[in-house]
N, C-alpha and C positions, 0 to 999 in steps of 0.2 A: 768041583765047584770051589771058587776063590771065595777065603772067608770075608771076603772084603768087597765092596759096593761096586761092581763094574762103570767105567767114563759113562755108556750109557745109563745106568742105573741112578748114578750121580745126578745127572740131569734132572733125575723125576725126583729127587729131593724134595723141590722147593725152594734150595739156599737161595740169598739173596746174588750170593758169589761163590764161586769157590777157582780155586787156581789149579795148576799143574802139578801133578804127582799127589793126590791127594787121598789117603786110604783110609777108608771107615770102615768100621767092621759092621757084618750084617746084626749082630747082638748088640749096638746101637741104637739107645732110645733117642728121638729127637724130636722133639716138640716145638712150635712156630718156627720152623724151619726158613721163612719167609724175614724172621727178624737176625736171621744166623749167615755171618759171611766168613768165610775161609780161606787165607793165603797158598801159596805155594810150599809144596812139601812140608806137608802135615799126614800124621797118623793118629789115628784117636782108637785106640782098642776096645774090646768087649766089656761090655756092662758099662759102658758110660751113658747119663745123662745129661742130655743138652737142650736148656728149655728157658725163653726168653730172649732179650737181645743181646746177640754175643758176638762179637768179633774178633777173631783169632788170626793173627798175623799168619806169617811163614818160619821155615825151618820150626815145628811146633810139633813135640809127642806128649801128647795126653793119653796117661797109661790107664791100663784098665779098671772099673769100678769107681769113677772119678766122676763127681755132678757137679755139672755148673747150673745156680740155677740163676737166671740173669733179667729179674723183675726189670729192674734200674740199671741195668746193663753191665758187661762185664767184657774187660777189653786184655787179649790178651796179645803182647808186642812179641814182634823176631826174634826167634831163639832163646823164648821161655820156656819152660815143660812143669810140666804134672806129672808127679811119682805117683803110685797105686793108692787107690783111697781116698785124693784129696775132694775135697768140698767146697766149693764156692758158691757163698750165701748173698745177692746183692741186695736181699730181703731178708724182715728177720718180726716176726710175731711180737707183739707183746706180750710178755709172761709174767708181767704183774699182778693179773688176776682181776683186771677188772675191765678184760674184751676174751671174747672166744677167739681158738687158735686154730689156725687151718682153713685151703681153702676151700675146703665145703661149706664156711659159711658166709653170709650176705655182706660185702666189704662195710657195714655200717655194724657191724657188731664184729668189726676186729679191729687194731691197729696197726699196721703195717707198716714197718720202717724202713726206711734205707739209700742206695745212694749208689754208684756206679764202683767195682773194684776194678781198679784199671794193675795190670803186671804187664812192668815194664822190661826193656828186652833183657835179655839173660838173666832171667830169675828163674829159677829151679825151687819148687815147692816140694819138699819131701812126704814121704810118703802117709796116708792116715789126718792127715794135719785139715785141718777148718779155717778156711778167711771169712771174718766178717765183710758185711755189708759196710761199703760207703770209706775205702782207706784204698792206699797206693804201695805198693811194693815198687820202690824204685827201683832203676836202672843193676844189674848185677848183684844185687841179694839173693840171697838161698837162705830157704824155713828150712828147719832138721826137721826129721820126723815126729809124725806124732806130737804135734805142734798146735795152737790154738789162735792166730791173726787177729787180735782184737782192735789193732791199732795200725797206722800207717809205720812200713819199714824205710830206713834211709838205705840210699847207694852201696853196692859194694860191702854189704856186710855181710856176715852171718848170724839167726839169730836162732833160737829153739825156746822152748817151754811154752807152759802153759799156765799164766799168760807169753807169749812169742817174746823172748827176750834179747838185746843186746849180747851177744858172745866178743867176737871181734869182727876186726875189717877184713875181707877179701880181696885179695889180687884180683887185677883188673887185666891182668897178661892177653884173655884168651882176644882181647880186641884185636890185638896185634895179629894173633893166630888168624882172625876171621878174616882180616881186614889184608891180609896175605895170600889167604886162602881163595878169597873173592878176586884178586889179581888174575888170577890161572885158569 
């Protein structure tokens, strides 16, 4: 047996979409599958969580132990990836102390925040690392590991810490690569 979701298996998902070449492992959790669309050549390994509205381009590996959880949606663009562990929150409790946390309780005795994390194409999120709810990873940025997204990242950088910091810019080369590559 293939640890991965057979074309006909796939089917009985529920996605809203999903494309060509696309491997889920069966040790994938997937929750409203109805609100989940999925590009071409994508792999998302074991122990992920996938729950809410989420749309995941192509060329996309989301490694394993990795949750999206996508209240307010979470949009993930061509040739971005998920290192092992990441988190994405498009929702986020009050922790002030003056609403109950979690959804076992009745949405009028919690406060619920948040707002769509949209990652843009070739962002590479290291491994361990948490995005908040409601910010943009633009185009060609990469989080280091072990990392904490509290805020929108710019273009082409690199950033790490906790809070996700500025390091420097990144080469923008591999466009060329892609964009050569896609010629052939």
């Amino acid at each position: 047996m293939n640890s991965f979701y057979s074309e006909e298996e796939l089917k009985h998902l529920g996605l809203i979409s999903y494309g060509k070449n696309v491997l889920i492992s069966r040790k994938v959790s997937i929750y409203s599958s109805d609100k989940i669309s999925i590009g071409d050549n994508v792999r998302i390994d074991d122990f992920c969580i996938l729950s809410g509205v989420i749309t995941i381009g192509s060329h996309i590996h989301i490694s394993a132990y990795c949750a999206l959880y996508g209240l307010f949606g979470i949009i993930l663009d061509d040739y971005s990836g998920l290192s092992p562990r990441t988190t994405i929150f498009s929702a986020m409790d009050d922790f002030s102390g003056d609403f109950l946390i979690g959804p076992i309780h009745d949405n009028l005795k919690t406060n619920v925040t948040g707002g769509i994390v949209h990652i843009s194409k070739y962002v590479q999120v290291g491994a361990g690392s948490v995005v908040f709810p409601n910010l943009h990873i633009e185009e060609g940025a990469v989080v280091g590991a072990l990392s904490v997204v509290n805020k929108s990242i710019d273009k082409w950088t690199i950033n790490a810490g906790i809070p996700c910091k500025f390091i420097k810019f990144r080469s923008n080369n591999l466009l060329k690569f892609v964009e050569n590559n896609n010629k052939k």
